[in-house]
Structures are given as structure tokens and as C-alpha cells.
Biopython code that builds the backbone (N, CA, C, O; Angstrom):
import numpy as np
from Bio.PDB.StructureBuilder import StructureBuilder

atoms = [
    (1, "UNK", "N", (0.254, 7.834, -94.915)),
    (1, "UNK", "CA", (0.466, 8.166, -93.538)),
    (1, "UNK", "C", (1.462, 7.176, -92.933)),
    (1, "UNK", "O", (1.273, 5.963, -93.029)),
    (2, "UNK", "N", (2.364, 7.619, -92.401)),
    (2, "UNK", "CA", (3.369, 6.535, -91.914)),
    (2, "UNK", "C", (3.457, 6.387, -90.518)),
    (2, "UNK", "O", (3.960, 7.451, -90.156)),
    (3, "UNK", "N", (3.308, 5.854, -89.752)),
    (3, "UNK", "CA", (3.416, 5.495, -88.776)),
    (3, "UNK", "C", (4.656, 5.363, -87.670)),
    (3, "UNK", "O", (5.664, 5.251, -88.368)),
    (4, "UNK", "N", (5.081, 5.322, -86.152)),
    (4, "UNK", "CA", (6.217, 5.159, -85.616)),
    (4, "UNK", "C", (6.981, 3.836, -86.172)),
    (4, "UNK", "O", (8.161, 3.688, -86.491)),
    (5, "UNK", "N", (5.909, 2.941, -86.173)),
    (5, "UNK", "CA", (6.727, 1.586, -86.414)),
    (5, "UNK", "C", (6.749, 1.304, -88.130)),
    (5, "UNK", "O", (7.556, 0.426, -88.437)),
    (6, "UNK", "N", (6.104, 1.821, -89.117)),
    (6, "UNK", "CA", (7.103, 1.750, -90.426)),
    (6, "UNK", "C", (8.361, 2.766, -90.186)),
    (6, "UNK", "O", (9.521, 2.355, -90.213)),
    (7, "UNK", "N", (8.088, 3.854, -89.998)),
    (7, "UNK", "CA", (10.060, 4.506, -89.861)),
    (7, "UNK", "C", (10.576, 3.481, -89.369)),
    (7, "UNK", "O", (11.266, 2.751, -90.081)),
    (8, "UNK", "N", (10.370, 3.219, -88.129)),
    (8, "UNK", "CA", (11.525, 2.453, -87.743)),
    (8, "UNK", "C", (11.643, 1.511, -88.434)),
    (8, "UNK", "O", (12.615, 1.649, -89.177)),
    (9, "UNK", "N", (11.038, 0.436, -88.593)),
    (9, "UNK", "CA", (11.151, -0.632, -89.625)),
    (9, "UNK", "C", (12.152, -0.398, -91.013)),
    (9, "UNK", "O", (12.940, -1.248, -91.429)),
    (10, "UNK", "N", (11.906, 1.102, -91.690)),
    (10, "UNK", "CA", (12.630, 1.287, -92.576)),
    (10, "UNK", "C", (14.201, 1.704, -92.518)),
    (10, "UNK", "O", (15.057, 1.667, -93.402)),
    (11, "UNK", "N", (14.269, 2.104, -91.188)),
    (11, "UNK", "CA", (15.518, 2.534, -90.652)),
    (11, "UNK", "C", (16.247, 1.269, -90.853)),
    (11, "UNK", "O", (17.123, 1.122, -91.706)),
    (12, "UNK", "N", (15.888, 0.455, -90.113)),
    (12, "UNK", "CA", (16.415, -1.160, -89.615)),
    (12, "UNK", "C", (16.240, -1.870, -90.742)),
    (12, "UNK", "O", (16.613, -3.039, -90.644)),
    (13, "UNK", "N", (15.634, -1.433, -92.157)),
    (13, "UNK", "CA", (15.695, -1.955, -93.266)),
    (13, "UNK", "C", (16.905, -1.659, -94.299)),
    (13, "UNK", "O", (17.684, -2.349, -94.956)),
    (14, "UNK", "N", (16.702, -0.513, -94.137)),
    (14, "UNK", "CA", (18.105, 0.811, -95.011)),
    (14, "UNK", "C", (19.277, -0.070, -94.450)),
    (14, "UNK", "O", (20.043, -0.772, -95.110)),
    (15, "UNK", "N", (19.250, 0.147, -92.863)),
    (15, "UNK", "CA", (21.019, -0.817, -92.218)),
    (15, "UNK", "C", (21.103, -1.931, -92.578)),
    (15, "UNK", "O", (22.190, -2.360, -92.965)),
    (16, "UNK", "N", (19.964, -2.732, -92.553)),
    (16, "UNK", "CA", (20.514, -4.129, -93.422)),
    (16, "UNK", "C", (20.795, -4.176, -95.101)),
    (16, "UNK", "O", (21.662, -4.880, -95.618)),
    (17, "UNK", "N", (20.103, -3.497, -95.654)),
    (17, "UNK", "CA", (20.681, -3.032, -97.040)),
    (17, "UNK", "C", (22.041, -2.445, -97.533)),
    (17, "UNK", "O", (22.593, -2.484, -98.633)),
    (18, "UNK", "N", (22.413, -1.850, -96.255)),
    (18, "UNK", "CA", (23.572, -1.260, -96.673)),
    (18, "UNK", "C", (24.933, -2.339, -96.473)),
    (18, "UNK", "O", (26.128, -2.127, -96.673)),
    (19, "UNK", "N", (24.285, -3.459, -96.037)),
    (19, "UNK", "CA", (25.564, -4.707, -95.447)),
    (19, "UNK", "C", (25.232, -5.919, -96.487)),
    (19, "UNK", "O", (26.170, -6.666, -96.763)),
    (20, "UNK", "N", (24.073, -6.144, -97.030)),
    (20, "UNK", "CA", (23.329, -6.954, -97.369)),
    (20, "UNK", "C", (23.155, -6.884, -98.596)),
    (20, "UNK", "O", (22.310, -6.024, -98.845)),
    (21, "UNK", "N", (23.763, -7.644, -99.976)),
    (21, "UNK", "CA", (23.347, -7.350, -101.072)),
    (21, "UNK", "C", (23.913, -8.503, -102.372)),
    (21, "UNK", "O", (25.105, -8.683, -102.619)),
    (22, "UNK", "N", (22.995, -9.057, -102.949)),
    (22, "UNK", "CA", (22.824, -10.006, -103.703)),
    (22, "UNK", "C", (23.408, -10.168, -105.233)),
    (22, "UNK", "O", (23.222, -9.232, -106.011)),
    (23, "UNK", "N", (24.081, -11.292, -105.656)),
    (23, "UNK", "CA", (24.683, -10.934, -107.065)),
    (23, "UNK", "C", (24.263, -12.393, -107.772)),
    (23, "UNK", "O", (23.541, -13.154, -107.128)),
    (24, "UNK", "N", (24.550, -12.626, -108.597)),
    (24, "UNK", "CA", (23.560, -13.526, -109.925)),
    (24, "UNK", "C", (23.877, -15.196, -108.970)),
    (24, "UNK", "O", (23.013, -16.070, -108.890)),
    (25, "UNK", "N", (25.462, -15.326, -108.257)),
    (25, "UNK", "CA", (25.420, -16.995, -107.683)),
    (25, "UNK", "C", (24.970, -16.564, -106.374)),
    (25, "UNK", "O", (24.348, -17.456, -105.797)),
    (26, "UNK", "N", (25.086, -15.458, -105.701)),
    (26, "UNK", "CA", (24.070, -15.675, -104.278)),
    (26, "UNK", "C", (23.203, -14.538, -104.394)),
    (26, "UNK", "O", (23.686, -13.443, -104.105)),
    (27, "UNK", "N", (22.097, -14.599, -104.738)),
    (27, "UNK", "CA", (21.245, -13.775, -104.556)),
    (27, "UNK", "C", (20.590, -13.199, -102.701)),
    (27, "UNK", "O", (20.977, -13.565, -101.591)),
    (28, "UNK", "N", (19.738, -12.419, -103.016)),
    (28, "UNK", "CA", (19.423, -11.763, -101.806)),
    (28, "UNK", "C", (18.297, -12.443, -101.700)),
    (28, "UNK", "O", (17.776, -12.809, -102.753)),
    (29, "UNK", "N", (17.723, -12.740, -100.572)),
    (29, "UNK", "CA", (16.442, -13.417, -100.347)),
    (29, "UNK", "C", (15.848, -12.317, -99.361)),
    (29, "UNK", "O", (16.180, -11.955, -98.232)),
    (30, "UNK", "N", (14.686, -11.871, -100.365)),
    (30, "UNK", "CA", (14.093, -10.333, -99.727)),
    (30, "UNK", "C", (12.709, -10.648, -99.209)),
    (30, "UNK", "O", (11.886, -11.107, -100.001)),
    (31, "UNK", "N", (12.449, -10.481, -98.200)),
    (31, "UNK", "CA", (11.131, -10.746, -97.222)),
    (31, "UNK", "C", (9.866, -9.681, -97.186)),
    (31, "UNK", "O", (10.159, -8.683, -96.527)),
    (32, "UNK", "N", (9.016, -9.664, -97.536)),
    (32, "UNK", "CA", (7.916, -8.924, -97.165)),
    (32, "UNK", "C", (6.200, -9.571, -96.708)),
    (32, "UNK", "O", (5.360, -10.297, -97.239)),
    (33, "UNK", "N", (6.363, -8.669, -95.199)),
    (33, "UNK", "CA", (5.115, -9.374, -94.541)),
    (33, "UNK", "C", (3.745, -8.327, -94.671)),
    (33, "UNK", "O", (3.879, -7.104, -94.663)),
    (34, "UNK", "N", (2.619, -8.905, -94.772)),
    (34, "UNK", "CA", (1.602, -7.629, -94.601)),
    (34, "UNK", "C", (0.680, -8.482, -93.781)),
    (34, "UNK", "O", (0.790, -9.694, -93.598)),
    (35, "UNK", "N", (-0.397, -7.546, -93.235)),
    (35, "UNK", "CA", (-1.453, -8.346, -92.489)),
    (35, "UNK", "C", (-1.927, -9.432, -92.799)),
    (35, "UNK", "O", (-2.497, -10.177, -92.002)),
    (36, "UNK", "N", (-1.719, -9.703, -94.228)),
    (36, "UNK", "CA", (-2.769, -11.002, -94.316)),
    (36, "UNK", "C", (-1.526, -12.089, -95.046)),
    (36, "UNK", "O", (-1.511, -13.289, -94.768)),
    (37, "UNK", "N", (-0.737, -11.590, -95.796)),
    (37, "UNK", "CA", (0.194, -12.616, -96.903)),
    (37, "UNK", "C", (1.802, -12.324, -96.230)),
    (37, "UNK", "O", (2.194, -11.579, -95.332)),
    (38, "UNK", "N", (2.338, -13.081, -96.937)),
    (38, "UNK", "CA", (3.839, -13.361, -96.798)),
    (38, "UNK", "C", (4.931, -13.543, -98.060)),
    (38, "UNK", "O", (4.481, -14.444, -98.769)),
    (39, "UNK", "N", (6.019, -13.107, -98.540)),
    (39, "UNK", "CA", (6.097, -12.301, -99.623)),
    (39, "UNK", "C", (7.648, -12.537, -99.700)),
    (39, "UNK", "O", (8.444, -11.946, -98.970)),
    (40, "UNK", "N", (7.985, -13.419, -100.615)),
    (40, "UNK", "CA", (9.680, -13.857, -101.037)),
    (40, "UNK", "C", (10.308, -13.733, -102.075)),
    (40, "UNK", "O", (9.957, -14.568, -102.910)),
    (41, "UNK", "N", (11.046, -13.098, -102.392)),
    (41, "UNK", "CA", (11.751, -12.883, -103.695)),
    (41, "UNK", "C", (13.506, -13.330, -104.009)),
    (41, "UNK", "O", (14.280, -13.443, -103.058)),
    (42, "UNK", "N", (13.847, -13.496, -105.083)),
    (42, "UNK", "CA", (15.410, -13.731, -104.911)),
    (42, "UNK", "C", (15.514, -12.471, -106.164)),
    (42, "UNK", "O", (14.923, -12.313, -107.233)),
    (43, "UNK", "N", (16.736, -11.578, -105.322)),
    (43, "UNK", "CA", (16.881, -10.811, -106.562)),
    (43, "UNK", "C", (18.512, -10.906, -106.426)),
    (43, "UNK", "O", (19.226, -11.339, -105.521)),
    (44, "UNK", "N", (18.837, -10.253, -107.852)),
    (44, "UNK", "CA", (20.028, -9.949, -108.207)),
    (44, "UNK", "C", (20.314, -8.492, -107.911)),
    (44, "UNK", "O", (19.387, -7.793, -108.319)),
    (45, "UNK", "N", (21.025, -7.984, -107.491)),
    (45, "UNK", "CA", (21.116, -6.449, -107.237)),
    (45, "UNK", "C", (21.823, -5.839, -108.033)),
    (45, "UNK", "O", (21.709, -4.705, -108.497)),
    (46, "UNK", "N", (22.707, -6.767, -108.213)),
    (46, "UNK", "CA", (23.943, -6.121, -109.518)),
    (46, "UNK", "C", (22.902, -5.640, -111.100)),
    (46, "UNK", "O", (22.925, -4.579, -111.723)),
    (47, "UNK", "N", (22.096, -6.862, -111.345)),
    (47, "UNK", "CA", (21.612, -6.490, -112.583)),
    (47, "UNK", "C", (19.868, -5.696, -112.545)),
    (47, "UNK", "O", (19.287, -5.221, -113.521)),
    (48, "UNK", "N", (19.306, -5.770, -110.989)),
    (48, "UNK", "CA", (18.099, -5.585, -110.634)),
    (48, "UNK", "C", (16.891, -6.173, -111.161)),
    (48, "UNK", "O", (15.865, -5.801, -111.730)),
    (49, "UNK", "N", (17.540, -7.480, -110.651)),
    (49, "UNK", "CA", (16.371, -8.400, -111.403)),
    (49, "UNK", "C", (15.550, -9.741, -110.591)),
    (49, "UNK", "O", (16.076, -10.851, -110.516)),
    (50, "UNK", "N", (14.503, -9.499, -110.144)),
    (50, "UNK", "CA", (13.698, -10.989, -109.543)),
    (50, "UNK", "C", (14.297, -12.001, -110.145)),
    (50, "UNK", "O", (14.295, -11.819, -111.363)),
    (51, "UNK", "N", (15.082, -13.515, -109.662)),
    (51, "UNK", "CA", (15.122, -14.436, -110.321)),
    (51, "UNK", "C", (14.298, -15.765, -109.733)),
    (51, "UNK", "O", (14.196, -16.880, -110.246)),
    (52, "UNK", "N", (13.750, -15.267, -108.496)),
    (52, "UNK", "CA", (12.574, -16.514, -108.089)),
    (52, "UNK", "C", (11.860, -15.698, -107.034)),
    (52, "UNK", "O", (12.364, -14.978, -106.172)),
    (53, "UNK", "N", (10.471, -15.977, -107.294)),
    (53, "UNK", "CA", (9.724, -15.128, -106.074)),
    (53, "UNK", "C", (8.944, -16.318, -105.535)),
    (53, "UNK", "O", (9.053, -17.345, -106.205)),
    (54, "UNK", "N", (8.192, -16.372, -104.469)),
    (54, "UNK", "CA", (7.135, -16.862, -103.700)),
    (54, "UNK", "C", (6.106, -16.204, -102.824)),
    (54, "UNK", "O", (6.383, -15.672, -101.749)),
    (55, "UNK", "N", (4.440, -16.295, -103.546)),
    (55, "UNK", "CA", (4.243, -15.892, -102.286)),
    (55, "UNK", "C", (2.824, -16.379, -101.639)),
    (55, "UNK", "O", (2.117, -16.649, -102.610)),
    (56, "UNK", "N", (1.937, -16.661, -100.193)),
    (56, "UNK", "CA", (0.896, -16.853, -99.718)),
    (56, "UNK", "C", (0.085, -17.222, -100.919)),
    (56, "UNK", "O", (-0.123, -18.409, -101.168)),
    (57, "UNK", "N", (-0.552, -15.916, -101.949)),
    (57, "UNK", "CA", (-1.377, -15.720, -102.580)),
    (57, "UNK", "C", (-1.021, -17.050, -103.940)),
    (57, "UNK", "O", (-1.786, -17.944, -104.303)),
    (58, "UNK", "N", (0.575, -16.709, -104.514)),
    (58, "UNK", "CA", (0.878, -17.467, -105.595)),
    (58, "UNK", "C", (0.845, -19.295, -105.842)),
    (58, "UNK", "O", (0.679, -19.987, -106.846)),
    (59, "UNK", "N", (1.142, -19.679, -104.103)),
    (59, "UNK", "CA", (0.836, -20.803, -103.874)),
    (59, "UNK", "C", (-0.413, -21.339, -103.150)),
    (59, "UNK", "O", (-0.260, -22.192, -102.275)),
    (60, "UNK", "N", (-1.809, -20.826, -103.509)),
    (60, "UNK", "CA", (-3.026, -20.731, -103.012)),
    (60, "UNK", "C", (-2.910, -20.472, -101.886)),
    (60, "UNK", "O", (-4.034, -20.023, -101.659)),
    (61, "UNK", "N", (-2.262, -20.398, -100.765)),
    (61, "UNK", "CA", (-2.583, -20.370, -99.137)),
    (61, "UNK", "C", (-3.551, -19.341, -98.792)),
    (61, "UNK", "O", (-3.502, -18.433, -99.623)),
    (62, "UNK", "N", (-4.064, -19.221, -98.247)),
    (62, "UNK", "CA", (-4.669, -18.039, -97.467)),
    (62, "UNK", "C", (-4.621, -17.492, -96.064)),
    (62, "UNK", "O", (-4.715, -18.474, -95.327)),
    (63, "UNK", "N", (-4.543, -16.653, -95.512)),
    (63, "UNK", "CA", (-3.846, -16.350, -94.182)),
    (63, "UNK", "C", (-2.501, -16.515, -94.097)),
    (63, "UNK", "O", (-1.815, -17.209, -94.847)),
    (64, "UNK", "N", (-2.115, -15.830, -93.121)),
    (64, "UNK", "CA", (-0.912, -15.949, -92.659)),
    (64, "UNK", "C", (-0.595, -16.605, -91.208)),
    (64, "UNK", "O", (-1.134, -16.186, -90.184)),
    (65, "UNK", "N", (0.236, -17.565, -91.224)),
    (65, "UNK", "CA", (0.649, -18.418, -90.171)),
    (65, "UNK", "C", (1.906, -18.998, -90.653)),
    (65, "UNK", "O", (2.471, -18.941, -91.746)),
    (66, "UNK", "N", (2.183, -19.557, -89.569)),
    (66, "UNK", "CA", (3.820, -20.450, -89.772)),
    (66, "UNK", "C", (3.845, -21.335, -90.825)),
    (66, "UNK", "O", (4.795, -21.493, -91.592)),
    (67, "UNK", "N", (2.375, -22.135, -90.863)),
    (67, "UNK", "CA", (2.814, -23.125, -91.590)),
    (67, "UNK", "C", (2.717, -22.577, -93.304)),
    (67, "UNK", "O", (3.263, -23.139, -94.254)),
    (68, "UNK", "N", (2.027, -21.573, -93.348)),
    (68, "UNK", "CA", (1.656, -20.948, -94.566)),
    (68, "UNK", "C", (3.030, -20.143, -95.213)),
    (68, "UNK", "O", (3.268, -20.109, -96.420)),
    (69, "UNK", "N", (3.874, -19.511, -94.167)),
    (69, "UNK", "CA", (5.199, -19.144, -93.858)),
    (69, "UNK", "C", (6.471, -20.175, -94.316)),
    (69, "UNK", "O", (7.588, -20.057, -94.820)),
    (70, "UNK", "N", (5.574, -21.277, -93.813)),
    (70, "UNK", "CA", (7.152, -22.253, -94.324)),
    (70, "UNK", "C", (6.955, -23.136, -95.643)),
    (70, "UNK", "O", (7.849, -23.728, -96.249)),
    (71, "UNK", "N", (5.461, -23.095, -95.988)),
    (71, "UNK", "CA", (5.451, -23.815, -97.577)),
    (71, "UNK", "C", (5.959, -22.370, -98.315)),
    (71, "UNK", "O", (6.587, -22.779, -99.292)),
    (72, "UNK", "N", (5.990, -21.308, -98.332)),
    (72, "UNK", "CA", (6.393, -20.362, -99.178)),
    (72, "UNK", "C", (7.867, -20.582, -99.146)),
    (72, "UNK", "O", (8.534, -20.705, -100.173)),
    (73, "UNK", "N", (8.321, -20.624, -98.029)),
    (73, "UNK", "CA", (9.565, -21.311, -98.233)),
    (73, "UNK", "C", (10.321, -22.081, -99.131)),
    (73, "UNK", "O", (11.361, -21.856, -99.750)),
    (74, "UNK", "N", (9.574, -23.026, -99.063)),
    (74, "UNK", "CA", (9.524, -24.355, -99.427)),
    (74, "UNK", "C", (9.524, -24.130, -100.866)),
    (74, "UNK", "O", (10.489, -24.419, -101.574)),
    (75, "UNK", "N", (8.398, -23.593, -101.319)),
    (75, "UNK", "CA", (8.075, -22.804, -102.550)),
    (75, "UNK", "C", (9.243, -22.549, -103.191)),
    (75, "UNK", "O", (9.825, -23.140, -104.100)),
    (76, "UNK", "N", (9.560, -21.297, -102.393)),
    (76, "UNK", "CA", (10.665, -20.379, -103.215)),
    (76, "UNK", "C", (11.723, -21.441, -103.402)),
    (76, "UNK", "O", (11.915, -21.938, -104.512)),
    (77, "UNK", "N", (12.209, -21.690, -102.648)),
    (77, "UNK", "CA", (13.680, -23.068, -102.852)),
    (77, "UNK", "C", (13.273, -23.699, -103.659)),
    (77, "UNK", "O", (13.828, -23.601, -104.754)),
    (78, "UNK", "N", (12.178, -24.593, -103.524)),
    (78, "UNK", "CA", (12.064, -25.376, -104.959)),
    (78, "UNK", "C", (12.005, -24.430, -106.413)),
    (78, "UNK", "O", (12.539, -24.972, -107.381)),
    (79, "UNK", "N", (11.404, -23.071, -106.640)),
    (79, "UNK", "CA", (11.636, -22.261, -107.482)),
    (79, "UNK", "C", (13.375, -22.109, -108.212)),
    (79, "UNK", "O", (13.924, -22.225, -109.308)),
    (80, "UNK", "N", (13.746, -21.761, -106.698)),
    (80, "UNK", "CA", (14.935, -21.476, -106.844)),
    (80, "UNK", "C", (16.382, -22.576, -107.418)),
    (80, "UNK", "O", (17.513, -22.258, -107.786)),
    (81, "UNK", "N", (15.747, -23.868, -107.286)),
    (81, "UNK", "CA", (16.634, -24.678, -107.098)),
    (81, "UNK", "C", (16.326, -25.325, -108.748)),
    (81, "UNK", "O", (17.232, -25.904, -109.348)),
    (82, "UNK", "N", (15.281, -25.185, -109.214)),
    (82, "UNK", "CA", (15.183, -25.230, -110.687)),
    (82, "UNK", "C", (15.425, -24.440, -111.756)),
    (82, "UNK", "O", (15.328, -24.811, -112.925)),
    (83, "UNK", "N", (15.889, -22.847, -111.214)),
    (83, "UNK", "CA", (16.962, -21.921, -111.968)),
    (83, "UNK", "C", (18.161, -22.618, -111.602)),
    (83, "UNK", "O", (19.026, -22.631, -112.478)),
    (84, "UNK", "N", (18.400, -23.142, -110.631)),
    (84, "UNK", "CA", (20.141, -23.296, -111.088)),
    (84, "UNK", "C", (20.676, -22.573, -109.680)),
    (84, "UNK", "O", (21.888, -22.550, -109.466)),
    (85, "UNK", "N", (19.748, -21.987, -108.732)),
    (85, "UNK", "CA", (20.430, -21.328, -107.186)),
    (85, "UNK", "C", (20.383, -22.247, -106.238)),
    (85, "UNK", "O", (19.449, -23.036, -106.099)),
    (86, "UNK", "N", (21.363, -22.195, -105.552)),
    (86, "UNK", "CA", (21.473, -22.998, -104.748)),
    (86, "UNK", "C", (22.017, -22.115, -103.123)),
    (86, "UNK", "O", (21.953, -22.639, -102.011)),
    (87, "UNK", "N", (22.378, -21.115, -103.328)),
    (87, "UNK", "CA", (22.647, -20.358, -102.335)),
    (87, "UNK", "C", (22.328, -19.170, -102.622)),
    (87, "UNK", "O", (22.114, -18.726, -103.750)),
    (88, "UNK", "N", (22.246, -18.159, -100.807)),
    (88, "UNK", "CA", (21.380, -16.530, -101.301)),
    (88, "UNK", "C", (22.324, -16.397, -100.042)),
    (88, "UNK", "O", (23.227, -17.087, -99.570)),
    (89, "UNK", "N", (21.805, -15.382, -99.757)),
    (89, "UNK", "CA", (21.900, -14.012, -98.798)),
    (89, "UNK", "C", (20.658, -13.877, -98.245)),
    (89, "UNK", "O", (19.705, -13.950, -99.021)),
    (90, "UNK", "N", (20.404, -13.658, -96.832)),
    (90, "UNK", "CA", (18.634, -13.247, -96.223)),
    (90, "UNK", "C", (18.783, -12.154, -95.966)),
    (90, "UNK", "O", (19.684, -11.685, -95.271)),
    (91, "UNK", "N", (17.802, -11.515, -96.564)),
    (91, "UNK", "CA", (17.535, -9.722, -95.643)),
    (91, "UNK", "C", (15.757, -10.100, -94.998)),
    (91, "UNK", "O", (14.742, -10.442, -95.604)),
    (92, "UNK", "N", (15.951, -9.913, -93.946)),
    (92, "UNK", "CA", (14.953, -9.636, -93.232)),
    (92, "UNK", "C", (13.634, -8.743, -93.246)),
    (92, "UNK", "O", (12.503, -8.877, -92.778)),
    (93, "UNK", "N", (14.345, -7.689, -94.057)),
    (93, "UNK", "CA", (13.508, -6.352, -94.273)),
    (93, "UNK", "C", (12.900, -5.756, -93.005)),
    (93, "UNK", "O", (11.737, -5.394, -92.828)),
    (94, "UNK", "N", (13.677, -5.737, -92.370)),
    (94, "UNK", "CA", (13.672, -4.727, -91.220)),
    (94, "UNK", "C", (12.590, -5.636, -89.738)),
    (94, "UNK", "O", (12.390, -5.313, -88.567)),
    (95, "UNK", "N", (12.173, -6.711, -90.495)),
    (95, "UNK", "CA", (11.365, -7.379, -89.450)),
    (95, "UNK", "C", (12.494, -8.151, -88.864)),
    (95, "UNK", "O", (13.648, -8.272, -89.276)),
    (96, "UNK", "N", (11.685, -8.838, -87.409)),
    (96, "UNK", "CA", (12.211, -9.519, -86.505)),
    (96, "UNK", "C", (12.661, -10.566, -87.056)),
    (96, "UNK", "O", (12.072, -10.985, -88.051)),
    (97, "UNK", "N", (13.780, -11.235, -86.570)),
    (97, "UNK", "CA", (13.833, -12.600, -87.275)),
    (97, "UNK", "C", (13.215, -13.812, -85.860)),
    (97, "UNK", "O", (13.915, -14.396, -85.032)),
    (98, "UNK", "N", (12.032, -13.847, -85.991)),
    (98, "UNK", "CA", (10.886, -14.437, -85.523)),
    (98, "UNK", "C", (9.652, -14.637, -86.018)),
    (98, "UNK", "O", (9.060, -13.839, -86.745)),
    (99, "UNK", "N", (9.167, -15.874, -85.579)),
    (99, "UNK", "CA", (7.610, -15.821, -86.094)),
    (99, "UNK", "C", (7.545, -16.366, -87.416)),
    (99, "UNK", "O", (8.233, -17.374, -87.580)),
    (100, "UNK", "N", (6.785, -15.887, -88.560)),
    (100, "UNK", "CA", (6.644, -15.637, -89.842)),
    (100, "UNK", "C", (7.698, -15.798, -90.560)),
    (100, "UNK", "O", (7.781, -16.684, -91.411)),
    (101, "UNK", "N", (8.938, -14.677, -90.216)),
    (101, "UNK", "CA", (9.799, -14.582, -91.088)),
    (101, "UNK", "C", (10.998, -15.771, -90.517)),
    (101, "UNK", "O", (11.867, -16.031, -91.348)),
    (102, "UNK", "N", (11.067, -16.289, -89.556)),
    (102, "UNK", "CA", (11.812, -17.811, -88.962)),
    (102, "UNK", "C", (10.953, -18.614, -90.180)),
    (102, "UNK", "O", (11.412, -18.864, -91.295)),
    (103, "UNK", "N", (10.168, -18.812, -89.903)),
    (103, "UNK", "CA", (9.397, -20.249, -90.235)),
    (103, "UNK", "C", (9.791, -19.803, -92.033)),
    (103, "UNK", "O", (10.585, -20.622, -92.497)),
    (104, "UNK", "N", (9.503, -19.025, -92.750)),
    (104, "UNK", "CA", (10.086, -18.802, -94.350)),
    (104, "UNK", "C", (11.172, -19.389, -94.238)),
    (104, "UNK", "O", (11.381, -20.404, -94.903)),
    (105, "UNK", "N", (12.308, -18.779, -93.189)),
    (105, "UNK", "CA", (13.732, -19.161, -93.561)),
    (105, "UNK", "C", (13.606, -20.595, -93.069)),
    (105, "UNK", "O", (13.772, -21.487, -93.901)),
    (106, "UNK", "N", (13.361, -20.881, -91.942)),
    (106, "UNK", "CA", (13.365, -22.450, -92.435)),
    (106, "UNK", "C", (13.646, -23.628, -93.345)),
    (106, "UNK", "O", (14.391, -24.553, -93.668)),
    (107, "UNK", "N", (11.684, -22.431, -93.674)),
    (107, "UNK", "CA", (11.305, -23.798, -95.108)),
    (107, "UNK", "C", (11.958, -23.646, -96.211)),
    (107, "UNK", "O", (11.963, -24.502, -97.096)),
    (108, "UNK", "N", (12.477, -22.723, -96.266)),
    (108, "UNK", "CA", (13.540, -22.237, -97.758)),
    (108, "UNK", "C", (14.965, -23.161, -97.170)),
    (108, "UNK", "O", (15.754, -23.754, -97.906)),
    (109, "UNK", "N", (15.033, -23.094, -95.686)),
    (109, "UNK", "CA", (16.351, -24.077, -95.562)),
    (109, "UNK", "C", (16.200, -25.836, -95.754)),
    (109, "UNK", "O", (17.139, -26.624, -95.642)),
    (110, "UNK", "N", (14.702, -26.216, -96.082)),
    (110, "UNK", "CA", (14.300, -27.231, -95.694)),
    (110, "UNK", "C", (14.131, -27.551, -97.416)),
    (110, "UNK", "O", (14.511, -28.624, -97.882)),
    (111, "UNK", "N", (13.738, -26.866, -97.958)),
    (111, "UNK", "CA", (13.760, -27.057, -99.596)),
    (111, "UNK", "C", (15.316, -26.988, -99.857)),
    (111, "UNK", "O", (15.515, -28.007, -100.519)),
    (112, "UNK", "N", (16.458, -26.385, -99.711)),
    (112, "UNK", "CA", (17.342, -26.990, -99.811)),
    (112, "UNK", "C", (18.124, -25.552, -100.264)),
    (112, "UNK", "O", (18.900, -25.752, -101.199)),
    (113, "UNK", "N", (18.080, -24.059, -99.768)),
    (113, "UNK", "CA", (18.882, -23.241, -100.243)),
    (113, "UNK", "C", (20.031, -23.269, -99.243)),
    (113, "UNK", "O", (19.998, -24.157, -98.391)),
    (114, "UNK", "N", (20.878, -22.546, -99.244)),
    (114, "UNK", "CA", (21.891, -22.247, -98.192)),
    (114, "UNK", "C", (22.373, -20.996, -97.998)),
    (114, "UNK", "O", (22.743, -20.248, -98.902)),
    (115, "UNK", "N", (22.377, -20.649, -96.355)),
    (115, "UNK", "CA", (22.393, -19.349, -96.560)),
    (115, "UNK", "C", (22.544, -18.847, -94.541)),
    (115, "UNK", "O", (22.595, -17.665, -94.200)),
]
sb = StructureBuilder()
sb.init_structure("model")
sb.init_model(0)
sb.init_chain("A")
sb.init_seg("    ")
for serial, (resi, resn, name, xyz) in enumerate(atoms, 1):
    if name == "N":
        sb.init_residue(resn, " ", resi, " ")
    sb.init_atom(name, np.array(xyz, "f"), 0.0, 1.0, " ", f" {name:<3s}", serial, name[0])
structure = sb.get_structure()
């Protein structure tokens, strides 16, 4: 059952996809929020491949909040920065860039990606 606010969300997801897209030295840094967790991936688009993910659940946290938001961050960059990435691309995934998905980019800017 989909709701007013997933369409829209996916609308405003599709437009950033279509501008927005990741290759093996800058990957895409892809966001997904749900009620309870918070959800980071680096993919390659060219070859369609995860090359660092992070998420709530993977780094024990539980709940979702900022600060839980910005160690995933934190997370993923340090993930990321021990493949060998050092820079991405952010897609938002159709969410606000507030809240939750601020405090990720942050801590991913605070672990040391660039972007």
C-alpha cells in the first residue's frame, strides 16, 4: 500500500537519481531511513556494486537519533577510507536534507570522506 508521502518521496528520489550517480573513485553515498534504523551504502553504479555500507543495526546502535545518525557516519567513512575511498557523491534518497540524514552526512564528513 503506498501512501501520499512514499510517491512523493520517490518522485524526489527518481530526480535526484537522474543528476546523481556514482563510479568506482567517487562513489554514490545512498541513504535509507525507516522508523527505527538508519541505512548507508557506497555504491558503484557503473559496475552495480556496494563497496562500503553502514548501518544502526550493523554497528550495535539501537534507535534512531542524531547521535546514532552520525556514528553510522562515522562508520561508513572509516569503512570507506580502508577500501581506498576517499571521496563520493550524496543522494539523499528523496529525504530532507535535515535531521537524521544532516547528522550521517556530517559524521561521514567528520570520519574524513569528501563530498
Amino acid at each position: 500500500m503506498s501512501t501520499f508521502r512514499t510517491k512523493r518521496r520517490q518522485r524526489i528520489k527518481w530526480s535526484i537519481r537522474r543528476k546523481v550517480n556514482g563510479t568506482a573513485e567517487r562513489p554514490r553515498l545512498s541513504v535509507f531511513r525507516s522508523n527505527k534504523d538508519i541505512y548507508a551504502q557506497l555504491i558503484d553504479d557503473v559496475k552495480g556494486q556496494t563497496l562500503a555500507a553502514a548501518s544502526a543495526k550493523s554497528l550495535g546502535l539501537s534507535g534512531l537519533n542524531l547521535e546514532n545518525a552520525k556514528k553510522v557516519g562515522e562508520g561508513l567513512a572509516k569503512t570507506a577510507i580502508e577500501n581506498g575511498i576517499s571521496a563520493c557523491v550524496f543522494d539523499r534518497g528523496g529525504y530532507l536534507y535535515h535531521g537524521n540524514v544532516k547528522a550521517l552526512a556530517d559524521g561521514a564528513r567528520a570520519g574524513g570522506l569528501n563530498f
